[in-house]
N, C-alpha and C positions, 0 to 999 in steps of 0.2 A: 665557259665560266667567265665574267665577266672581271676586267681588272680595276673597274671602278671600288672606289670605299664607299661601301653603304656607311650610313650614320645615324646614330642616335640617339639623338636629345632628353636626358634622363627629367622627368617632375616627378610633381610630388606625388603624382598617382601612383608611380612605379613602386615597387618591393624589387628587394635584390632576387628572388626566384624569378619577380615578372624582367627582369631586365637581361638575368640566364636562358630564359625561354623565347625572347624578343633577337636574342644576340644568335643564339643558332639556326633563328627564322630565317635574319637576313645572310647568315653567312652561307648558306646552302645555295646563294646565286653571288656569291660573290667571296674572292680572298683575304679581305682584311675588311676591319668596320674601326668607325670612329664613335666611341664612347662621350659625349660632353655633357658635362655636371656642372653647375653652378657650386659654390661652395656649401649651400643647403646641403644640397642633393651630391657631394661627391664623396661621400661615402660610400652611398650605397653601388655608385660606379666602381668604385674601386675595391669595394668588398665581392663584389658578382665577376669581377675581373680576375680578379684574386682566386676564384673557385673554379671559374673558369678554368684556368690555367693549371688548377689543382687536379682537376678533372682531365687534363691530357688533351684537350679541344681546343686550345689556342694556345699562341706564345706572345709577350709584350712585343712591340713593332718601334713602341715609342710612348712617351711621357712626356707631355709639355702644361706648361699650364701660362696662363693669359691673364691681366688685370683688367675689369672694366671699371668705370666711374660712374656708380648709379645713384643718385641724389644724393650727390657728397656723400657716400659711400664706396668705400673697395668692396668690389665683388670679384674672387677671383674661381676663375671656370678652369674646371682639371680636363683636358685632354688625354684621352687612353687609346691607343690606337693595335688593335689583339690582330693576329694574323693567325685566318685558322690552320689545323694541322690535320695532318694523313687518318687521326682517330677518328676526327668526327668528319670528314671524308666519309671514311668505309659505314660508320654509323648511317650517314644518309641514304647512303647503299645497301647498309642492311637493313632498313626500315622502307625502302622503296621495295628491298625482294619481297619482306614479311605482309606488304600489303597489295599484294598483285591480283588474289584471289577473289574472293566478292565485292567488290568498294564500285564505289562512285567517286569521278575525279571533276572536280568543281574549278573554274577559274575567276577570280571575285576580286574586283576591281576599287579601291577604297581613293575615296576621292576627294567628300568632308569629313564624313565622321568616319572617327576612326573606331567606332563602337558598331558591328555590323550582326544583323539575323543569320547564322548558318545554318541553320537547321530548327524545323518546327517538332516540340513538341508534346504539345499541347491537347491533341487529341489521336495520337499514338501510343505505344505501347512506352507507360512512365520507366519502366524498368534497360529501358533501349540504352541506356549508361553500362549497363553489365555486357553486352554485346556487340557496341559500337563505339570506333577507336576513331576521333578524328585527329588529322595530322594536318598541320600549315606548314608548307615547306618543308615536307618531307617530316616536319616534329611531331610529336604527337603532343595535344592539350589537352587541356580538362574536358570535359564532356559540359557543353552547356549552348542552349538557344544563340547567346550571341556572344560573339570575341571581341575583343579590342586588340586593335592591330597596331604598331609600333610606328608605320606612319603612313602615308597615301605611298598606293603602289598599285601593284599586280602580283594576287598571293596564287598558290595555287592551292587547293584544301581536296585530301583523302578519305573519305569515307568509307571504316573498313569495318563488316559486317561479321560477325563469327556465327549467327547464326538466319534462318531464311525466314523472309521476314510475311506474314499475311494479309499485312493491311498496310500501304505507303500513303495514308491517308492525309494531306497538308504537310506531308512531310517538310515541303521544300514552301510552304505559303509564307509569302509576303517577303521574301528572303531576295530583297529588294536589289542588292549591290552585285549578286554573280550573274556575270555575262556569260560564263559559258561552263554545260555542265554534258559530261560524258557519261551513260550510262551503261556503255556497252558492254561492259563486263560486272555488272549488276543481275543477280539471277531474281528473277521474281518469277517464276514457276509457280510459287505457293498464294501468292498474291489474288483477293476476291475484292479490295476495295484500292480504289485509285484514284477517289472522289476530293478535288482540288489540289492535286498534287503539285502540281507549278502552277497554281494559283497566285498572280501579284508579281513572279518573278519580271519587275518588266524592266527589268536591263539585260535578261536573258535576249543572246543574240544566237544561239548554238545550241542544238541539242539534241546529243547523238542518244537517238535509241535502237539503233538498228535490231541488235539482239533482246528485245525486247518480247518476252514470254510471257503473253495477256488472257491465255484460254480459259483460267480461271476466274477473270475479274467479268465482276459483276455490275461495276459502279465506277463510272468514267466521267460522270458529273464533275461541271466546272474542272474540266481536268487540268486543260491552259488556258482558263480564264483571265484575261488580263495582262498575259503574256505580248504585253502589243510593241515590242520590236523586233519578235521572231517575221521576219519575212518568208520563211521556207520552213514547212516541217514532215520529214519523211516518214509515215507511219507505213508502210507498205508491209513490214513483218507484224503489224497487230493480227492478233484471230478474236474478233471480238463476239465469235458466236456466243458466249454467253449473257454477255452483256445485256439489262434490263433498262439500265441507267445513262441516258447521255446528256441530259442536260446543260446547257452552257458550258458544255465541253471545251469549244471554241469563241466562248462567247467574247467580246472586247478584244479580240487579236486582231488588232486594226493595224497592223503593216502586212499581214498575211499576201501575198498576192497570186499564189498560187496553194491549192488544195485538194492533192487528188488521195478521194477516197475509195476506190474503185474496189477493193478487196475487202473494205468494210461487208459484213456480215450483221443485218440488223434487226436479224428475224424474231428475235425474243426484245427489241426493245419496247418499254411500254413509252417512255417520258423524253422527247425532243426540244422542249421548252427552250429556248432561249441559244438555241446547239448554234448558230454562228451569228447571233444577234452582235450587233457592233462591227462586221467583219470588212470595213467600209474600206477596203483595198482592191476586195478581190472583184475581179471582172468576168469571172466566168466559175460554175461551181455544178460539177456535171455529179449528180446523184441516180442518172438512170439505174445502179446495181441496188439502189438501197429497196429492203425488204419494210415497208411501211403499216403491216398488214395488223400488227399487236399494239401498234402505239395509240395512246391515249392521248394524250397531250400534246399539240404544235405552235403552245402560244408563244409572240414572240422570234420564232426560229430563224426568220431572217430579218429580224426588228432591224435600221438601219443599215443593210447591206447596200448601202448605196451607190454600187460604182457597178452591182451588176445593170447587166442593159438588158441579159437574156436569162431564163429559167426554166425549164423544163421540168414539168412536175408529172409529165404525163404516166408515168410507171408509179407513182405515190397509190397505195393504199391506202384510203382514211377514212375506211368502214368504222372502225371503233375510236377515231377521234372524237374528245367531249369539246377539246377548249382549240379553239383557232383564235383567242387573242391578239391582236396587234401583230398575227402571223406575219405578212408582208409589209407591214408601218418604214415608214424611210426608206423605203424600195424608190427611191424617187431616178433613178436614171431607166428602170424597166418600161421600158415603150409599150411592150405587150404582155400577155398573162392568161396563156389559154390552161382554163381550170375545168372544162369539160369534164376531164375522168374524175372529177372529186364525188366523192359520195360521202356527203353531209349532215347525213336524215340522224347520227345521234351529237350535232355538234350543239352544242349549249350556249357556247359566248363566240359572238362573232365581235367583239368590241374592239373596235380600230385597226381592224384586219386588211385596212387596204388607205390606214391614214397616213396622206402627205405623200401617197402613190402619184407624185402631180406631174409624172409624165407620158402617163396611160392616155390615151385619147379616147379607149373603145374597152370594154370589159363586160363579155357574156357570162352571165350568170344564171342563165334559165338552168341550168341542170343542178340549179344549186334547191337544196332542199332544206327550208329551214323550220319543218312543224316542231322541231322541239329548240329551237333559239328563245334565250329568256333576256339576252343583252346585245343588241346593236349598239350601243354608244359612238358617237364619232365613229363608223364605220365605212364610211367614203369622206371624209374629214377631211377636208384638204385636196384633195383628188379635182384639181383647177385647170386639168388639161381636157378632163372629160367634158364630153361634146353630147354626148346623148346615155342614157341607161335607162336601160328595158328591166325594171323588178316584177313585171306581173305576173311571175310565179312564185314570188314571195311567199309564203304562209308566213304570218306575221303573228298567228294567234296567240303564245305564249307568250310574246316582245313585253317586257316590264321599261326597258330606260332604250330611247330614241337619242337622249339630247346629243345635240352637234352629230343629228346623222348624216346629214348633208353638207356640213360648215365649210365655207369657203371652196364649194363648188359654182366656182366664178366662169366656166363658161357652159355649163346647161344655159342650155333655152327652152326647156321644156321638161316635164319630169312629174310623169303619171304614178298617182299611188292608187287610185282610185278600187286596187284589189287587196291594198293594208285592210288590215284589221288590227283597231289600237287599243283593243276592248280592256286589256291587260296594262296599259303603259299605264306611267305613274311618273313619268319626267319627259317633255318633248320641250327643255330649254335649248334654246340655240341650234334648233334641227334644221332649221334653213338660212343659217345665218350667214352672209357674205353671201350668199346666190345671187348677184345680182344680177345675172341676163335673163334671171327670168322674169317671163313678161303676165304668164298667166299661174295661177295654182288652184288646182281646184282640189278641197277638202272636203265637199260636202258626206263624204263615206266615213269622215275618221269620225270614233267613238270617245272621245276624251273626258267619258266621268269618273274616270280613275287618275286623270294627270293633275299633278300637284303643283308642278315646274311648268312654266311657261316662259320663265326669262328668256327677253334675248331671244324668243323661237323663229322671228321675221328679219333681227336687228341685220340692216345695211341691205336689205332687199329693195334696193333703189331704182327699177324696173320696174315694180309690177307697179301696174293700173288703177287695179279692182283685187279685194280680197273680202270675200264671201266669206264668212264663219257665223252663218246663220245657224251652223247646226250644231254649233262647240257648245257643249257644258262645261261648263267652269265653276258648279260648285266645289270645287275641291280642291281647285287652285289656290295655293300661298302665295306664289310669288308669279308677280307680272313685269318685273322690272324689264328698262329697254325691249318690250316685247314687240313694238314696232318701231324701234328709234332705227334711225337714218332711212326710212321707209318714204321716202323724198318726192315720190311720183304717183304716191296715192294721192287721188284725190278726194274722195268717200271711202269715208268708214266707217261699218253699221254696229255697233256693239251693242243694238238695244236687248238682245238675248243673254247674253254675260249678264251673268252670276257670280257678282266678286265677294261673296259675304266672309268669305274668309281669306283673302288675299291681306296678307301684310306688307307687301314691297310692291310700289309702283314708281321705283325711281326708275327716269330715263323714258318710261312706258311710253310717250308718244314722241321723245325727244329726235329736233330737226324732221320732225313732219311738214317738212316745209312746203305742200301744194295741199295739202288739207285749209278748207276753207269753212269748216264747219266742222263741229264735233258736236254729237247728243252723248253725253254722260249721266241722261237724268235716271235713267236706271241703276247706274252704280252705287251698290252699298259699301259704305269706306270705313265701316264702322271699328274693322276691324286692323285697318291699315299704319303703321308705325311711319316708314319713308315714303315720300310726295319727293325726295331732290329731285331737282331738273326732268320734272314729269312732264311739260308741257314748252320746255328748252326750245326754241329754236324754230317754233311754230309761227314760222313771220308772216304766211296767209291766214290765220284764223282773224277774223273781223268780229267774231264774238262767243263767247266763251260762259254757257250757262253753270254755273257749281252749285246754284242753291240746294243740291240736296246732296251734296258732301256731310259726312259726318267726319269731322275730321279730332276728333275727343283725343285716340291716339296717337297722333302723329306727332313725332320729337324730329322730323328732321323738313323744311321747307326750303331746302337752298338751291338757290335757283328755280324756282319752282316755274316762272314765269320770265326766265330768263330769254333776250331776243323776240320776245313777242312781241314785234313791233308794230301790227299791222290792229292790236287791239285799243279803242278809245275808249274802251269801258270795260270797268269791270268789277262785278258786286261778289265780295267778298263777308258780307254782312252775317251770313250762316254760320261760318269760320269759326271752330271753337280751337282757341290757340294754346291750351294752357299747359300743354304741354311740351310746346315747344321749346327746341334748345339753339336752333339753327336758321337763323333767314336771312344770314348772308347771302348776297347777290338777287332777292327772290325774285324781283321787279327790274331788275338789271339790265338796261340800252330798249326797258320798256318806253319808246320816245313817241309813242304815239298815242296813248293815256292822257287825258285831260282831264279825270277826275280820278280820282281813289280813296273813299270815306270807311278809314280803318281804326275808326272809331270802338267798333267792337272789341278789339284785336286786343288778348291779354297777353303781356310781352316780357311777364314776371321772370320765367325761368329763360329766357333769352338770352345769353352769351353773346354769339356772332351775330353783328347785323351789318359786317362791311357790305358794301357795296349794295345794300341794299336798294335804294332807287339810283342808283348809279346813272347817266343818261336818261332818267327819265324829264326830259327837258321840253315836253308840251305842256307839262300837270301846270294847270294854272288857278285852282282852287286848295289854297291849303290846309285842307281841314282833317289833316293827320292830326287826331289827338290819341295819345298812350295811354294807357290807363298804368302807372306803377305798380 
């Protein structure tokens, strides 16, 4: 027992009951307390002192009182100082015996506020007041979600159960401030759901479950989700044979550094999603016992486990997986990733299942089977250490969305699709974007009269050569923005096949094409196109630039349009229907090498921004810019 005097500073929040229930909180770790009141507030110090005392639970120690001087005002503060007695001694001790039996013993640590979550229960059984006693320090309180504590400490809080409970469903969510919760003499026998149950707890540092009785639960979703300064957690006495449910069981326990689940039983589980995504500590996560054979679901499941180096999936069954999702995403320290035993043929989305993998060098995939795949998305996305990949057994035929399937695969040097089938796709924006060791690509097999999305599909492919897409349809394209911007080492490009009649965004589209010395855009219908910004950016080889059969009726946005085109001395703009324009800031911008520009046509009504518009263009030596208002 400690011989220090706890103390406590009575405001206006207080009531004399809350100041009787505060005083026997602290006295249960300690012999005497110090009461201080301002003269507001010393009544009610002095009246709870008084019943105190009445009650046989304390004796006065002392009475002193002190003057302060608060803006030329006396304020004088009443000092009480109670010494507790042998009554509420034995009282503590009889309310320690009375709740030995089913409880949960919590230790909750108050640091700001003194207003803290105990207990969730918000989607539990409402009636849980009639059958559950919580006690702080040994007291028993009111029954309610959150306490207010008497001052920053270290409580320790009882959980006493009278009867057995079926669902511990969030019981304990978002119940932010306990560090350490015992549940060993907690019976849950009758228990089928346990779906987020220390969910949020993330100052839990402790937590004993050892006697922990699971055989009926059903539902273990998000169970210590978010739990991320448990570094150790012993499930060794779970029996999770019935279990259906595990989702983000562990998901975000990012100090975890060890996890042995070896006695898990996971043969009725359907749903894996998300079950250690975040678990960016652990280094090693040995699953050979798990039973994978019913699960449906594995999107996610080790989304950002970044610190393993190794996995072994080779005993996974994933005959009946639909979704592989962003299955290994932020897996980025895994060197290698032998997935031979997968069997694939019902997985559905493969989208981002190996993005930002960018420490893999080598990854076989021929045994992968993907005739009913409907989503690649960023599906090697990131994936910047690979060196070669062999997909020619792809079945691609159902594929609807590509974009960024390749993105920022920066060291390919080569990378055959030639056995895709894109008959299906309907988005290939940014599928090769940031590839840039590759030197060659050949497309001539893709089908693309279904893709709509083209932005960004080449953007920063600063290697290749030559790019062939003689055989791309593109009626159906919307959008083309930065579709070859930073593409820096073409030197030809044929787009006399492109069918843009319904493209509305071409910003960017050839932006920093800087070895293009030529462009035929006499084919292109623009009729239907809104943004032209910085569509021809940075194009400082082109020596001449044909537009007369632009229709440019919709376009509201020109900025930058002709920005760094330095290397152009002419250019007829005459066609140019402007009147809808709101934007030609910069359009003409460090154009220095223009010696004429007759933008006489040029209706400039609805025009706002035109900084910088010939900014550096400092060869123009004819000025026959006339505006029309």
């Amino acid at each position: 027992m400690s011989t220090e005097i706890e103390e406590l500073i009575i405001s206006e929040k207080d009531t004399i009951d809350k100041v009787i229930e505060y005083t026997k909180i602290l006295l249960n770790k300690s012999e005497k307390i110090r009461l201080i009141a301002d003269s507001k507030y010393s009544v009610i110090s002095a009246k709870a002192s008084e019943k105190l005392v009445e009650l046989g639970y304390v004796k006065y120690d002392n009475i002193q009182t002190k003057t302060d001087i608060e803006e030329n005002r006396r304020n004088i503060i009443l000092i009480i100082i109670l010494k507790k007695t042998n009554k509420l001694e034995n009282l503590f001790k009889e309310n320690l015996e009375n709740i030995k039996n089913n409880i949960i013993i919590a230790e909750i640590e108050i640091k700001r506020n003194l207003r803290e979550k105990i207990i969730n229960i918000e989607n539990i059984d409402k009636k849980m007041n009639e059958y559950c006693e919580i006690y702080v320090n040994n007291i028993k309180i009111g029954f309610n979600e959150y306490y207010t504590f008497p001052k920053n400490g270290v409580y320790s809080i009882k959980y006493k159960f009278h009867k057995l409970l079926s669902s511990t469903k969030e019981i304990f969510y978002n119940c932010q401030a306990i560090k350490s919760l015992d549940l060993s003499s907690f019976n849950t026998q009758n228990v089928s759901d346990m779906n987020d149950m220390f969910r949020g707890c993330n100052s839990l540092t402790n937590l004993n479950l050892s006697s922990f009785n699971t055989q009926n639960v059903t539902n273990m979703s998000g169970m210590f989700e978010r739990c991320n300064l448990l570094t150790n957690l012993n499930l060794s006495s779970f029996n999770t044979q019935n279990v259906t449910n595990m989702s983000g069981m562990f998901e975000r326990c990012n100090s975890l550094i060890n996890l042995n689940l070896s006695s898990f039983n996971t043969q009725n589980v359907t749903d894996m999603s998300y079950m250690f995504s975040g678990c960016n500590s652990l280094t090693n996560l040995n699953l050979s016992s798990f039973n994978t054979q019913n699960v449906i679901n594995m999107r996610y499941i080790f989304n950002e486990c970044n610190s393993l180096t190794n996995l072994n999936l080779s005993s996974f069954n994933t005959q009946n997986v639909t979704d592989m999702c962003a299955m290994f995403s932020g897996c980025n320290s895994l060197t290698n990733l032998n997935l031979s035993s997968f069997n694939t043929q019902n997985v559905i989305n493969m989208r981002y299942i190996f993005n930002e993998c960018n420490s893999l060098t080598n990854l076989n995939l021929s045994s992968f089977n993907t005739q009913n795949v409907t989503d690649m998305c960023a599906m090697f996305s990131g994936c910047n250490s690979l060196t070669n990949l062999n997909l020619s057994s792809f079945n691609t035929q159902n594929v609807t969305d590509m974009n960024h399937m390749f993105n920022e695969c920066n060291s390919l040097t080569n990378l055959n699709l030639s056995s895709f089938n894109t008959q299906n796709v309907t988005d290939m924006s940014g599928m090769f974007n940031e590839c840039n060791l590759l030197t060659n690509l050949n497309l001539s097999s893709f089908n693309t009269q279904n893709v709509t999305n083209m932005g960004g599909m080449f953007n920063e492919c600063n290697s290749l050569t030559n790019l062939n897409l003689s055989s791309f349809n593109t009626q159906n394209v919307i959008y083309m923005s930065g579709m070859f911007s930073g593409c820096n080492s073409l030197t030809n490009l044929n787009l006399s096949s492109f069918n843009t009649q319904n493209v509305i965004d071409m910003t960017y589209m050839f932006n920093e094409c800087n070895s293009l010395t030529n462009l035929n855009l006499s084919s292109f219908n623009t009729q239907n196109v809104i943004y032209m910004t910085y569509m021809f950016s940075g194009c400082n080889s082109l020596t001449n630039l044909n537009l007369s059969s632009f229709n440019t009726q919709n376009v509201t946005n020109m900025n930058g349009m002709f920005y760094r085109c330095n290397s152009l001395t002419n250019l007829n703009l005459s066609s140019f229907n402007t009147q809808n324009v709101i934007d030609m800031s910069d359009m003409f911008n460090e154009c220095n090498s223009l010696t004429n520009l007759n933008l006489s046509s040029f209706n400039t009504q609805n025009v706002t921004n035109m900084g910088g518009m010939f900014n550096e263009c400092n060869s123009l030596i004819k000025k026959c810019i006339k505006f029309y208002e």
